[in-house]
C-alpha positions in Angstrom: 0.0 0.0 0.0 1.3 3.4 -0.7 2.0 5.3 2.4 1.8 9.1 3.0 5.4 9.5 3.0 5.5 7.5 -0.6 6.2 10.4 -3.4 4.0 9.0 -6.0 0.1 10.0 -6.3 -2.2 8.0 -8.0 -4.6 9.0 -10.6 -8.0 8.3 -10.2 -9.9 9.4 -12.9 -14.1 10.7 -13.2 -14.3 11.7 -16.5 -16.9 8.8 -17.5 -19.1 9.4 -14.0 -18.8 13.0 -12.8 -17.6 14.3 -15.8 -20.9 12.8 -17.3 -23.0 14.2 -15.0 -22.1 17.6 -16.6 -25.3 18.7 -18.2 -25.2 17.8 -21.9 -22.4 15.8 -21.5 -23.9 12.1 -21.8 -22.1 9.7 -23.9 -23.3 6.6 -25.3 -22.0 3.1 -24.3 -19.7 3.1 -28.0 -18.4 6.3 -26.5 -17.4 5.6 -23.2 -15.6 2.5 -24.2 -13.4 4.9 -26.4 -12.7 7.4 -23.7 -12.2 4.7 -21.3 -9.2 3.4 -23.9 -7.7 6.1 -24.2 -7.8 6.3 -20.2 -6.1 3.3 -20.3 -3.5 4.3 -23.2 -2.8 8.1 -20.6 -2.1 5.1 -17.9 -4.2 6.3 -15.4 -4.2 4.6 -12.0 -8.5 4.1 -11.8 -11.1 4.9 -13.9 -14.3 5.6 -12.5 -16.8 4.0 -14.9 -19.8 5.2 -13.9 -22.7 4.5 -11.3 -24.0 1.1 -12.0 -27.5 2.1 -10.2 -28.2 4.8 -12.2 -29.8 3.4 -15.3 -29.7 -0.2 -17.0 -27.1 1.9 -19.3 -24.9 2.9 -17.0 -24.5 -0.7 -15.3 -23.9 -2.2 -18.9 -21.1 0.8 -19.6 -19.4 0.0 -16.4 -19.6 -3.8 -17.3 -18.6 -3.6 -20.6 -15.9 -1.1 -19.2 -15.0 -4.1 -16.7 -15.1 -6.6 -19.6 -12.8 -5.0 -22.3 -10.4 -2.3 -20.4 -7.3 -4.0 -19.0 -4.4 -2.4 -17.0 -6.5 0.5 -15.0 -8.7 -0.3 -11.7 -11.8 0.2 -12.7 -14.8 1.4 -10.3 -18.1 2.1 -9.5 -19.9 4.5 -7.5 -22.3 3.3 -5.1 -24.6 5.5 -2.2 -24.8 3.7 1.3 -27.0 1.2 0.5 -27.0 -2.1 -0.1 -28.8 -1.9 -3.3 -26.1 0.2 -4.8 -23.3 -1.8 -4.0 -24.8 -5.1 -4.9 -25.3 -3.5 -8.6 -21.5 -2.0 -8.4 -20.3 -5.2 -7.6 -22.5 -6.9 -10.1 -21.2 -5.0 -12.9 -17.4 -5.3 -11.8 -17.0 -8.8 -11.7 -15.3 -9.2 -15.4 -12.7 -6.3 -13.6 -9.2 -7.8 -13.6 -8.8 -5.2 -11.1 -11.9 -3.7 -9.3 -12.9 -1.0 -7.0 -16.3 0.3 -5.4 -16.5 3.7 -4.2 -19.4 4.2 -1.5 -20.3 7.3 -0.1 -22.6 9.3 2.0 -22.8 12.9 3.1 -21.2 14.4 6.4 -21.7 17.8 6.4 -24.3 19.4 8.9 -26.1 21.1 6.1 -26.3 17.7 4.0 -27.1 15.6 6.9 -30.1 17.6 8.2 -31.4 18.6 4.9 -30.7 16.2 2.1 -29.9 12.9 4.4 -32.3 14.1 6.9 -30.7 11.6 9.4 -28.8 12.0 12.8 -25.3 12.3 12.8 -25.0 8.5 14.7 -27.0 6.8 11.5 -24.8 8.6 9.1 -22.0 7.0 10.9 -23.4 3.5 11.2 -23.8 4.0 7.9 -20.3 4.3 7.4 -19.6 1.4 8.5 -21.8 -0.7 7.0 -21.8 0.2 3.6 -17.7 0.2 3.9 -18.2 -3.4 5.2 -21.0 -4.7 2.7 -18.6 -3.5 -0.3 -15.7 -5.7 1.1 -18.0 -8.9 0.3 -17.3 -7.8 -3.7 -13.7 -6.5 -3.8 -10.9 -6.1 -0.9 -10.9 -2.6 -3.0 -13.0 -0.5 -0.9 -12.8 3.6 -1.1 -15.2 5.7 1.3 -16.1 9.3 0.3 -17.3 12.3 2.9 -19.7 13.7 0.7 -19.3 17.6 1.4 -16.1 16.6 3.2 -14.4 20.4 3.3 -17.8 21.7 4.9 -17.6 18.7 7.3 -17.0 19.4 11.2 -13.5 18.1 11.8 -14.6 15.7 15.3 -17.3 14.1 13.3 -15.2 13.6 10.4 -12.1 12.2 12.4 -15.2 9.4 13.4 -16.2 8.6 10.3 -12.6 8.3 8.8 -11.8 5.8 11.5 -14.9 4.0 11.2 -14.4 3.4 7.0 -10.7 2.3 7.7 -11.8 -0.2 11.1 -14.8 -1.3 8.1 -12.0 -2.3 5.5 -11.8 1.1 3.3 -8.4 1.2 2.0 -8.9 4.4 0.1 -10.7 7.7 1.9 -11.2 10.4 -0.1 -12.2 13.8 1.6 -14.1 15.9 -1.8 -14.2 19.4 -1.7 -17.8 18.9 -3.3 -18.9 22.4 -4.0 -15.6 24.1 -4.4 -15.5 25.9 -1.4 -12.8 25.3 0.3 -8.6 27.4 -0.3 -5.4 25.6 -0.6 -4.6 26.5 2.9 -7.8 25.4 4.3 -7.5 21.9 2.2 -3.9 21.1 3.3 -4.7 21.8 6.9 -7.4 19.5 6.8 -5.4 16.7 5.8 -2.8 17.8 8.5 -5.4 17.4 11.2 -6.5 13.9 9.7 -3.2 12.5 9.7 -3.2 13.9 13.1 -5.9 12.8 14.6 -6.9 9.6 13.4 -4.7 6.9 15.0 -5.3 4.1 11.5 -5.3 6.7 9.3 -1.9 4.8 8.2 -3.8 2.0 6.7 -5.4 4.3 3.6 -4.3 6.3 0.8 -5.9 9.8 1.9 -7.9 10.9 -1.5 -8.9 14.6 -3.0 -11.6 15.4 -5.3 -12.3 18.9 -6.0 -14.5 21.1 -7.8 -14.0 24.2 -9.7 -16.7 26.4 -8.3 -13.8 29.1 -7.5 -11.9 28.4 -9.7 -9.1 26.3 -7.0 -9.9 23.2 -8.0 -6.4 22.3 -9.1 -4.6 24.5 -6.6 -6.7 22.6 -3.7 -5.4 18.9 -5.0 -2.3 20.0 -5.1 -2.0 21.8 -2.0 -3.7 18.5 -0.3 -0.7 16.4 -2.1 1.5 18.2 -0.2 -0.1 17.7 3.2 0.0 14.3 2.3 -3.1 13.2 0.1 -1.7 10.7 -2.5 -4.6 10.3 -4.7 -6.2 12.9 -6.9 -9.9 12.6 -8.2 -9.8 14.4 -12.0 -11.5 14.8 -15.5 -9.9 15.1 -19.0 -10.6 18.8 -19.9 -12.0 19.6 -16.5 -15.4 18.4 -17.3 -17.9 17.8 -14.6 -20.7 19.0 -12.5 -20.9 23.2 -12.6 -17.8 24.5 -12.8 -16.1 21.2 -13.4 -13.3 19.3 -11.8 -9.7 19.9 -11.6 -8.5 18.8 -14.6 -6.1 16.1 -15.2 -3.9 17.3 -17.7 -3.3 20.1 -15.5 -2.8 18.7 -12.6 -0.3 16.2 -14.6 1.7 19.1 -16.0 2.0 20.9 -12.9 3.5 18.0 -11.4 6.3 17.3 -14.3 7.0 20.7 -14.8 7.2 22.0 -10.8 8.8 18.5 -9.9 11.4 20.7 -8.2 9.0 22.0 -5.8 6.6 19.4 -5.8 8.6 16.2 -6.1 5.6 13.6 -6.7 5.8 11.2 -9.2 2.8 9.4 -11.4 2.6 7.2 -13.9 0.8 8.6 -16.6 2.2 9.5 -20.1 1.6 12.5 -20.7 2.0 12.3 -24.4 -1.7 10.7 -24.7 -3.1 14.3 -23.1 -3.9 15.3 -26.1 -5.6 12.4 -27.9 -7.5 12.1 -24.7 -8.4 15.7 -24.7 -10.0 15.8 -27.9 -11.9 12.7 -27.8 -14.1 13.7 -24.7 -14.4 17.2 -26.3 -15.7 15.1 -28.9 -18.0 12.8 -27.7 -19.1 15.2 -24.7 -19.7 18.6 -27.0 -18.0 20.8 -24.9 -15.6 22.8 -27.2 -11.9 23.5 -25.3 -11.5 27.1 -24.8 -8.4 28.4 -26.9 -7.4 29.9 -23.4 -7.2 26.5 -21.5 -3.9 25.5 -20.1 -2.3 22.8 -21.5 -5.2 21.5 -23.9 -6.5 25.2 -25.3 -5.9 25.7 -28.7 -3.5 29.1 -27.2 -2.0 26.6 -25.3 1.6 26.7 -27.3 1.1 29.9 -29.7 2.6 33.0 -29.5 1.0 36.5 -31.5 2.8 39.6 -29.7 6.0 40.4 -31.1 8.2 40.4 -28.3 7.0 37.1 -27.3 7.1 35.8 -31.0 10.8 37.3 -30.7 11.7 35.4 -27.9 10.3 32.1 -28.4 12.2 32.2 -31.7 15.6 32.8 -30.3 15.0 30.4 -27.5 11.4 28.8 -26.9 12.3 28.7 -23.5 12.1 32.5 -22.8 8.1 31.9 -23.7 7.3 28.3 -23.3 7.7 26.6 -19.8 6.4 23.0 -21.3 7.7 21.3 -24.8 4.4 20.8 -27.2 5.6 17.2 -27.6 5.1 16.8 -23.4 1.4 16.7 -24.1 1.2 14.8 -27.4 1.6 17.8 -30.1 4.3 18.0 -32.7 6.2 21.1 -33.7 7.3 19.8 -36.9 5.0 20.2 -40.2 3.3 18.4 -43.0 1.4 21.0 -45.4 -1.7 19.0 -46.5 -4.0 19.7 -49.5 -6.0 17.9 -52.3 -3.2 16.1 -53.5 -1.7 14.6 -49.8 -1.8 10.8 -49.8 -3.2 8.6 -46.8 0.3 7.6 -45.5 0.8 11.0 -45.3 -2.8 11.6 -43.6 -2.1 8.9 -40.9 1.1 10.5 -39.7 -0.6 13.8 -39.4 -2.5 12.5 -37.1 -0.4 11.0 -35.0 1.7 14.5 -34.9 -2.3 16.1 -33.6 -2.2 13.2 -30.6 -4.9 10.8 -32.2 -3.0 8.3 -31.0 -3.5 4.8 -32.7 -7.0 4.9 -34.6 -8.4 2.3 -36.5 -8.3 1.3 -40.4 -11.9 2.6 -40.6 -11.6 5.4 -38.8 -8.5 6.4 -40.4 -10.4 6.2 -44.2 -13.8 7.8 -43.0 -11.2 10.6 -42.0 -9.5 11.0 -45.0 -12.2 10.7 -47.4 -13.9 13.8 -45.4 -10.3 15.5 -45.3 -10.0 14.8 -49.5 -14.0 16.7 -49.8 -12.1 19.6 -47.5 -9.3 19.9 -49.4 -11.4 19.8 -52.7 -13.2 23.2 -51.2 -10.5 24.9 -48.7 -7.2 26.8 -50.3 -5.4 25.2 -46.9 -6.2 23.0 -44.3 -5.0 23.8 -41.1 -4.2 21.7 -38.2 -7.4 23.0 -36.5 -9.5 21.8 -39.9 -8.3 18.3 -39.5 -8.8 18.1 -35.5 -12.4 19.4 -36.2 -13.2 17.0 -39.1 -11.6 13.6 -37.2 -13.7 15.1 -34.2 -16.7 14.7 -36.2 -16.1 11.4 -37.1 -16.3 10.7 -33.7 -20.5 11.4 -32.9 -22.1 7.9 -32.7 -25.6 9.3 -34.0 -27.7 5.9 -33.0 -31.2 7.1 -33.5 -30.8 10.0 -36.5 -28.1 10.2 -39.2 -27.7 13.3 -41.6 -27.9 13.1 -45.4 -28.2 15.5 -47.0 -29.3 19.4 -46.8 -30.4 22.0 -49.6 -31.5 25.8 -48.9 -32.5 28.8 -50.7 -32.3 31.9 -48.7 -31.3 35.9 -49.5 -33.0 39.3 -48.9 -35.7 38.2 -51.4 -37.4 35.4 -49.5 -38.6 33.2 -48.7 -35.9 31.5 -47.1 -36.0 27.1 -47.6 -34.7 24.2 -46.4 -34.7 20.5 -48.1 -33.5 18.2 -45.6 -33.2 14.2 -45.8 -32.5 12.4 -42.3 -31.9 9.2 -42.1 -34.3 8.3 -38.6 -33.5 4.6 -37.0 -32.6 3.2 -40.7 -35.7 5.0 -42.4 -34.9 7.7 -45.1 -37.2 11.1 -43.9 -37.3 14.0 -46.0 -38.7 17.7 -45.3 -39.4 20.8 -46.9 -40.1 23.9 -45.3 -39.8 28.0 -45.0 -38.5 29.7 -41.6 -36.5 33.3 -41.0 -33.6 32.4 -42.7 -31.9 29.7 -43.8 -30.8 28.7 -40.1 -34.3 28.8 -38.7 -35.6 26.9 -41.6 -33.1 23.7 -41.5 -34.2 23.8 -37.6 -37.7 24.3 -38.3 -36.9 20.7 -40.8 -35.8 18.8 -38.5 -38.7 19.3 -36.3 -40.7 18.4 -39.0 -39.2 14.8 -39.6 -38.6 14.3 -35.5 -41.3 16.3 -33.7 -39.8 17.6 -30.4 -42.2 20.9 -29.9 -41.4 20.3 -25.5 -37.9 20.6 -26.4 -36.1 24.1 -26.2 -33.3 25.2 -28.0 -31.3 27.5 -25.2 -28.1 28.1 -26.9 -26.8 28.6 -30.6 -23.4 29.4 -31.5 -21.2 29.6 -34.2 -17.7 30.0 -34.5 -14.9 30.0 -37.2 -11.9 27.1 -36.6 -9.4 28.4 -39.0 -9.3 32.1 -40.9 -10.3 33.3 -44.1 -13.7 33.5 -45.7 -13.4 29.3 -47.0 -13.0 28.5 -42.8 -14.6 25.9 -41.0 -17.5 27.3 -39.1 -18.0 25.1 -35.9 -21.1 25.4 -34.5 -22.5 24.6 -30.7 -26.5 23.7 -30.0 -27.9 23.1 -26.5 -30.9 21.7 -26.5 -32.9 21.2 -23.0 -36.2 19.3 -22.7 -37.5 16.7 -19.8 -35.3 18.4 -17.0 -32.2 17.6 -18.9 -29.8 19.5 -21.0 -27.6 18.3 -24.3 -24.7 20.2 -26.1 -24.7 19.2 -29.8 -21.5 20.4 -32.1 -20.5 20.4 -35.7 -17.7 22.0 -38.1 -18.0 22.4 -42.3 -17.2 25.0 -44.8 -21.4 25.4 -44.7 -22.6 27.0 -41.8 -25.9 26.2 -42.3 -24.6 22.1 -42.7 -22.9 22.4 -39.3 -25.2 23.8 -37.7 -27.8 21.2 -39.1 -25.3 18.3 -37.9 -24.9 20.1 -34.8 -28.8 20.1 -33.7 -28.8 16.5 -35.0 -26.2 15.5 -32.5 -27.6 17.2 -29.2 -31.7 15.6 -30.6 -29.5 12.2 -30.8 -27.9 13.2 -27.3 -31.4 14.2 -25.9 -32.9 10.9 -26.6 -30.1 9.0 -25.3 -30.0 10.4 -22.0 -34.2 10.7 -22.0 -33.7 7.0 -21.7 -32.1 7.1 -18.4 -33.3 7.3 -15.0 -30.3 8.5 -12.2 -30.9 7.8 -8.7 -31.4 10.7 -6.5 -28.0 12.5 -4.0 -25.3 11.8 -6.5 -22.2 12.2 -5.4 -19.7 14.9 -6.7 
């Protein structure tokens, strides 16, 4: 067992539960089996799978997960109740390696209003559901639900009832990103402290990014002594998000001087992994992000541009190929071949994609190059990222408009709607409005509402990719649809096909009340 005083920190990754509880961010089971490769590719320690109790789709993607993902732990969230754990430990068994993660809340706020039980039952609690899960797996971790907002006597108790249960792993969340560095650390001080078996777990952190600390607070809680840190690719999750793995990972090999922690991840699959949960989530990477943003590793002002030319060093603290990028350059147009195709995307961190995959991409890269003077890096990430969608229910085909100052503006559309060809005609104020206004036509959705449209180009000049966001929200639920082409008006077809697809995916699913975050 790794100790307090052992340097390395293990990553236990959330992408595929709390990252999928952001809203408009469900993925179907095709999905999740991707990201959770490509979890296993980055070398992560654990990969949360999902909550098996949650819906008949969420235990199969954990299963599956369990079935077909080697070298990671992989987990499932469970509440404090038998039920729960008997379906995580259900859909673990094909695990090589297998972990449930139980929780319950201890704050006084949670207790009295969302738990609405006495301090003694939560703790009782504790115990039990930390001692049911050890019938499935000796791989037990026990999570303070609100554990930064968490009076320190009563969760000094609970910590030292999980361990006495059999929890090998307690993890302390900061779950509504309340908490400061300072405040974090010192609560892991007075753990260590007070809590005379606290030497027989791995002390855990799981923030959120509600002020923006989310990373700051892991890594102050490493340095008190946490050696596990609950993260998401890109940041996703509930709100604000979670701290964000790549982040977190960079800090860590770039400040090993004053943080001297070691992992195991390769850090070259960041950005494959980034851009596949971009992907198959919808939620675009700001160009500002660390690490992953599209900013990342560019330079505009001229002093800076100076600078980085006669030494990259003076402006770049990280090398692009740390995180999976490549510096060096193949120009690609109409006449590029596929060999040539294939290693551009292994310069843009795809990683190893399959035959398939590889030739849907380059047939839709040959069509770009046909229409574009230049493809840009950015042009091929957002075609390949396309490829991506798994569209089950409704598949575009094709799209015709008429629109101008004249009127009135039209849309032709053909969908293809669970393997039956659908086709519409019909007006609407302009051409945007009209496609929109099509698909509603073949797919009648009049109690879903369209909350967000937004368009953006991916690469300059007036032949640019446009990429364009939907979010669509209907049932209580919300879905973030996107979509790039050299049409506007195509992309932003494709995009509302993606979040309607997305909408009846996660319409399907039924999620148990106080999940955890």
């Amino acid at each position: 067992m790794v100790s307090s005083q052992d340097n390395h920190v293990v990553i236990f990754d959330t992408t595929l539960r709390d990252g999928e509880q952001s809203p408009g961010a469900s993925m179907s089971l095709d999905e999740k089996l991707r990201v959770a490769q490509a979890l296993a590719e980055l070398k992560v320690d654990i990969i949360e799978a999902g909550f098996a109790i949650a819906s008949n789709g969420d235990f199969r993607s954990v299963n599956e997960i369990a079935k077909q993902i080697k070298g990671p732990t992989i987990c499932s969230l469970a509440r404090a109740t038998k039920g729960d754990i008997e379906r995580a430990g259900e859909a673990l068994v094909p695990a090589e390696k297998k972990r449930i993660h139980t929780f319950i809340s201890t704050s006084p706020l949670h207790m009295k209003y969302k738990l609405q039980m006495e301090p003694e039952r939560v703790l009782e609690k504790v115990s039990e559901s930390v001692a049911f899960a050890r019938r499935f797996t000796d791989d037990v971790e026990w999570s303070a639900e609100d554990g930064s907002r968490t009076e320190h006597d009563f969760l000094c108790r609970c910590v030292e009832a999980a361990i006495d249960a059999g929890a090998t792993t307690i993890n302390i969340p900061d779950t509504v990103g309340y908490t400061t560095p300072a405040e974090y650390a010192a609560i892991m001080t007075m753990l260590f402290n007070r809590v005379p078996n606290i030497d027989k777990a791995i002390l855990s952190v799981h923030c959120h990014n509600d002020l923006g600390l989310a990373v700051a607070n892991s890594l102050a809680a490493v340095q008190a002594g946490a050696r596990q840190i609950e993260c998401t690719i890109n940041g996703l999750g509930e709100r604000a998000g979670n701290a964000a793995l790549e982040e977190i990972l960079m800090a860590l090999q770039t400040r090993n001087d004053v943080m001297p922690y070691s992992t195991g991840l390769d850090s070259t699959k960041i950005m494959n992994a980034s851009r596949l949960v971009s992907a198959v989530s919808g939620f675009v990477v700001q160009p500002n992000k660390a690490i992953v943003g599209a900013n990342a590793f560019a330079h505009e002002s001229g002093i800076h541009q100076d600078g980085y030319l006669k030494h990259a060093e003076t402006y770049e603290i990280m090398k692009p190929e740390s995180v999976g990028l490549n510096k060096s350059s193949l120009v690609m147009g109409k006449h590029s071949g596929r060999h040539a195709f294939k290693e551009k995307l292994k310069e843009l961190g795809f990683g190893e994609m399959g035959d398939n995959a590889i030739q849907d991409a380059f047939d839709r890269f040959k069509e770009l190059a046909d229409k574009k003077k230049e493809v840009y890096d950015d042009d091929i990430v957002a075609l390949v990222d396309d490829g991506l969608r798994d569209n089950e229910h409704i598949k575009f085909v094709s799209l015709g408009v008429v629109c101008g100052s004249k009127g009135p503006q039209v849309a032709e559309l053909e969908l293809n709607v669970n393997g039956e060809i659908k086709t519409a005609k019909t007006t609407g104020d302009g051409p945007i409005d009209a496609t929109f206004n099509a698909i509603q036509e073949i797919y009648p959705h009049q109690e879903w509402q369209l909350k967000l449209y937004q368009v953006h180009a991916v690469t300059e000049g007036t032949d640019a990719q446009a990429q364009v966001t939907v979010k669509l929200e209907g049932d209580g639920r919300t879905v973030i649809g996107n979509s790039s082409s050299t049409d506007t008006v195509v992309a932003s077809c494709m995009a509302y096909v993606t979040a309607v697809n997305k909408l009846i995916l996660k319409s399907q699913k039924t999620a148990p009340d106080a999940m955890a975050s």
